[in-house]
C-alpha positions in Angstrom: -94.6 -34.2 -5.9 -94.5 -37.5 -3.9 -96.9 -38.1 -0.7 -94.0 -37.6 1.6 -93.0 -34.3 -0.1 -96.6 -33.1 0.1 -96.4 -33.9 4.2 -93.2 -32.0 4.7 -94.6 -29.0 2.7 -97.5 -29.1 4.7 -95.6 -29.3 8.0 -93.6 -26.6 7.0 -96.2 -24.3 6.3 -97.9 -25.4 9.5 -94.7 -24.5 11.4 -94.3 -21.1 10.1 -97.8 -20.4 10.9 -97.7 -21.5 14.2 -94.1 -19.3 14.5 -95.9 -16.4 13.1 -98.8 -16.5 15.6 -96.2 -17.1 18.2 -94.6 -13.9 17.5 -97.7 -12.0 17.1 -98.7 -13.3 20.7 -95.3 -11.8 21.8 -95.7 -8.8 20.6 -99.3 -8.5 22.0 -98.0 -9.3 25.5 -95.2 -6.3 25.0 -97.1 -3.9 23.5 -100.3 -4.7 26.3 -97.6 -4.6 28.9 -99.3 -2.6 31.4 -96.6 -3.2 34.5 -95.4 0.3 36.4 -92.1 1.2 35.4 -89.8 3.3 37.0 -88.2 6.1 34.1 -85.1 8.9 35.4 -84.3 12.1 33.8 -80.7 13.7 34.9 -80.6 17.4 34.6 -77.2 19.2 35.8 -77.2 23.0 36.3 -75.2 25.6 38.0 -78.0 26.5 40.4 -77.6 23.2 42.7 -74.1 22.8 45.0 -75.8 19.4 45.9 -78.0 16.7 44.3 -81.8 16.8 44.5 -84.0 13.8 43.6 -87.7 14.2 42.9 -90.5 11.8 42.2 -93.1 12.7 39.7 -96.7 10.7 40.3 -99.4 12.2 38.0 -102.7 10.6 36.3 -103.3 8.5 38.7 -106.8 8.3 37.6 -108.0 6.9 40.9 -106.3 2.9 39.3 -105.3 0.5 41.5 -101.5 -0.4 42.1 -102.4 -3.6 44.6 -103.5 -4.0 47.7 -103.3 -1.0 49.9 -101.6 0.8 46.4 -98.1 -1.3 47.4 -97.1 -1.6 44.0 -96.8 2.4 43.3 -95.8 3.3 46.6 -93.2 0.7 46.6 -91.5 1.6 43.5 -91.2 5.3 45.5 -90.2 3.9 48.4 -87.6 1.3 46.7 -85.8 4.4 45.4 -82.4 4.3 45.9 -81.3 7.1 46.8 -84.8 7.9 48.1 -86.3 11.3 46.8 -86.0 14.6 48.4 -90.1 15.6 47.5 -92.7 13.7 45.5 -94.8 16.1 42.7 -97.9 15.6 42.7 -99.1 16.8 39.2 -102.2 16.4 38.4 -105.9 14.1 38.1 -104.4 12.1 41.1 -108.4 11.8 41.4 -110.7 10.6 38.5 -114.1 11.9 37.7 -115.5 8.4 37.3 -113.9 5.9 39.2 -114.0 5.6 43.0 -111.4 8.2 45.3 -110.2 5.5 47.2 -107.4 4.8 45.2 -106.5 8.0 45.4 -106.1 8.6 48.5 -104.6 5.5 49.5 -101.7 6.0 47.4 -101.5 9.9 48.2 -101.7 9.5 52.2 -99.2 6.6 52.2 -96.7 8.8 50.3 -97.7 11.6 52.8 -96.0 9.7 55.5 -92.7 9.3 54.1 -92.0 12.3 52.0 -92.4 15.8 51.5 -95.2 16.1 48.8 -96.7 18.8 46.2 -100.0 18.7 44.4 -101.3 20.8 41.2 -104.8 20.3 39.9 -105.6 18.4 36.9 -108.5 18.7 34.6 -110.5 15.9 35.9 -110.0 17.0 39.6 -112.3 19.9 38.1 -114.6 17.9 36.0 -115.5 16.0 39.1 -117.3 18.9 40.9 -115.4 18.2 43.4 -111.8 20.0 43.1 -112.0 22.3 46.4 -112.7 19.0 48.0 -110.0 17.7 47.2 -108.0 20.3 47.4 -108.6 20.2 51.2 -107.9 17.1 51.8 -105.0 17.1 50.4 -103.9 19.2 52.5 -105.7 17.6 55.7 -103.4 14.7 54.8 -100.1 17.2 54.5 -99.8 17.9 51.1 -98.6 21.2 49.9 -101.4 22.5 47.3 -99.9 25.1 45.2 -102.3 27.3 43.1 -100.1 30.0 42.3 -98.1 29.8 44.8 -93.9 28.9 45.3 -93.1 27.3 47.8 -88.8 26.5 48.7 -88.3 22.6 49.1 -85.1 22.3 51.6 -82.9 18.6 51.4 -81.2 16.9 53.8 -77.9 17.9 52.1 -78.7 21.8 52.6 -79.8 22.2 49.1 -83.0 24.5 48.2 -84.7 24.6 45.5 -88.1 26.5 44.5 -91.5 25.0 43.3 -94.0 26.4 41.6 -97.8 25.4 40.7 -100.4 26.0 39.2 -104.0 25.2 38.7 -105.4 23.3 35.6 -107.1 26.0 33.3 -110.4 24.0 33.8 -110.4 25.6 37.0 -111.1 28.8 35.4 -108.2 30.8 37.5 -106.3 33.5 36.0 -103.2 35.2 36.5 -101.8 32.2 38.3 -98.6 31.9 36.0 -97.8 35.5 35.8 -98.0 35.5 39.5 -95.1 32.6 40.5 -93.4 33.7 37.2 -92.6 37.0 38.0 -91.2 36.1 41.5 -88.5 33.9 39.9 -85.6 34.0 42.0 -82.5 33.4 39.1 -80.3 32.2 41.6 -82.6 29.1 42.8 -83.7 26.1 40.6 -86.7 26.7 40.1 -89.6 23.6 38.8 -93.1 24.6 37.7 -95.6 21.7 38.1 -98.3 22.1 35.6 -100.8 19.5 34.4 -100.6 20.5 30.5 -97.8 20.3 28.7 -99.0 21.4 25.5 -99.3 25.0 27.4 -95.2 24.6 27.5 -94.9 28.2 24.8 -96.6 29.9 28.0 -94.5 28.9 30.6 -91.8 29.5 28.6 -92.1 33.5 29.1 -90.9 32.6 32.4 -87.1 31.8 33.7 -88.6 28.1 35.2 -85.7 26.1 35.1 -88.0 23.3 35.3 -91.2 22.7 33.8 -93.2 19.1 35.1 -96.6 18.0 33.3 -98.5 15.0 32.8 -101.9 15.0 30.4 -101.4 13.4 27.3 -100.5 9.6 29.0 -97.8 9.1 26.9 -100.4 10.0 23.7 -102.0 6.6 24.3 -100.5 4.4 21.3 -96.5 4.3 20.8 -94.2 2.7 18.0 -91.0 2.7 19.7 -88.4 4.6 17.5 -91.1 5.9 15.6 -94.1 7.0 17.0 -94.2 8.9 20.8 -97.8 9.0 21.0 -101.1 8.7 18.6 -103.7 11.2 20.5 -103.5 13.1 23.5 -105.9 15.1 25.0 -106.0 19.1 24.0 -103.2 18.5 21.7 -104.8 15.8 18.8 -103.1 13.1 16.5 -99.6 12.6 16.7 -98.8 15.3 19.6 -95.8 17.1 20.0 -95.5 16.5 23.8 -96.6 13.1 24.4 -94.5 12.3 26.9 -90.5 12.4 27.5 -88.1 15.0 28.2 -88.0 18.6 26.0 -85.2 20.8 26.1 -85.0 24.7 25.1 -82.2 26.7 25.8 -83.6 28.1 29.2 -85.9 25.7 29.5 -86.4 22.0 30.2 -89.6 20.0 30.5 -90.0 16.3 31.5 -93.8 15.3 30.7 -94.8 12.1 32.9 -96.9 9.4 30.5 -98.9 9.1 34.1 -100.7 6.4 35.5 -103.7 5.6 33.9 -104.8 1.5 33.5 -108.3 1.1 34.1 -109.8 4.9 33.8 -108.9 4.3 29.9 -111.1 3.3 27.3 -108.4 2.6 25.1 -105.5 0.4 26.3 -101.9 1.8 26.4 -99.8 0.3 23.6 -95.9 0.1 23.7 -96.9 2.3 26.8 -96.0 1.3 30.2 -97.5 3.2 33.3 -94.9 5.3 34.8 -93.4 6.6 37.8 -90.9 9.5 36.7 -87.5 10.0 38.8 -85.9 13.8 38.6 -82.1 14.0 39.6 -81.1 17.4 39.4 -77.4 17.7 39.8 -74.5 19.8 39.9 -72.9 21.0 36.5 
């Protein structure tokens, strides 16, 4: 092989190497990609006459979404149509990190919207759940723990919500009690923090069920791989985060909000801001 040969070889390689590390850059930036997206589920049912949209914020962790939160509340408030109630479900407040996060995004949604909160495990790990639990409500959030509660649109619709409690918080009979007042006639939505409790729930007619927990199960291959870990359900979890259908039963499991409370960044794994359009069937 000549000199020039030898340089054009060389070149070659050097240009597939440098393609290679380009594309391996690429795919770094995607699967880091830690931007809030905005993900909608459409259910349709016989118990509605009229649309209802709800907006599902859980595992917030206490992160930061901008200045003044403007990135997560924006994406509610950019909504379009804008929702009828925002869920609340779940470690809104981290154990660690600073609550003013928290309750920047919680009392800016406050003013605009009708919103429901559940307790999630880290609420309680904080020591500081009852706390919190007031001031949600100070602020004009509906805190159910074991209670229902009828959410009313501006198109006459009603539908029912139900919540519960995080079982870190040591309560019992909290299911069985907003269970057994099912009305069959009324949509009915559970929020509850863990999903992988969903066999439970299911002994209940919830039309509904809304969970957060497992962030998505952390690391995702799309196509091939909805989650690696998640918390209280291992590797490779069943409910990692998506949308689960039984015959009676549907449940949407946010991949939450958590950036900076992690130790482990999200891969293939965008934050997320779930939108719930229940319509007529």
């Amino acid at each position: 092989m000549n000199g020039t040969a030898v340089k054009r070889t060389g070149r070659k390689k050097r240009l597939i190497l440098l393609a290679a590390l380009a594309a391996l850059v690429l795919l770094l930036v995607f699967a880091l990609d830690s931007r809030l997206a905005v993900r909608t589920y459409t259910l349709e049912t016989g118990e509605v006459t009229a649309p209802v949209r709800l907006a599902v914020v859980t595992d917030l962790h206490s992160c930061a979404y901008g200045e003044e939160q403007e990135e997560l509340v924006s994406a509610v408030l950019n909504l379009d149509p804008q929702p009828d109630g925002v869920l609340l479900v779940g470690d809104i407040v981290d154990d660690q990190l600073p609550e003013e996060n928290a309750w920047t995004a919680v009392s800016r949604l406050a003013e605009f919207y009708c919103c429901f909160y559940v307790t999630g495990n880290h609420e309680w790990w904080s020591g500081e759940a009852e706390r919190i639990c007031r001031e949600m409500e100070r602020l004009g959030v509906a805190v159910l723990r074991g209670q229902s509660v009828s959410l009313s649109t501006s198109q006459g619709q009603t539908v029912a919500l139900c919540g519960i409690d995080d079982p870190d918080s040591g309560a019992e009979g909290q299911l069985e009690q907003v269970g057994s007042g099912v009305n069959a006639n009324t949509f009915t939505v559970l929020m509850a923090h863990r999903p992988e409790m969903i066999d439970e729930y299911r002994t209940y007619p919830f039309d509904l069920v809304v969970s957060g927990h497992a962030h998505g199960g952390q690391w995702r291959i799309p196509g091939l791989l909805n989650g690696l870990y998640a918390p209280n359900q291992g590797l490779f979890p069943r409910y990692a985060g998506g949308r689960y259908d039984w015959e009676e039963t549907t449940m949407v499991v946010s991949r939450g909000l958590a950036r900076e409370s992690t130790q482990v960044p999200r891969l293939f794994n965008r934050p997320e801001v779930v939108v719930l359009d229940i319509l007529p069937s």
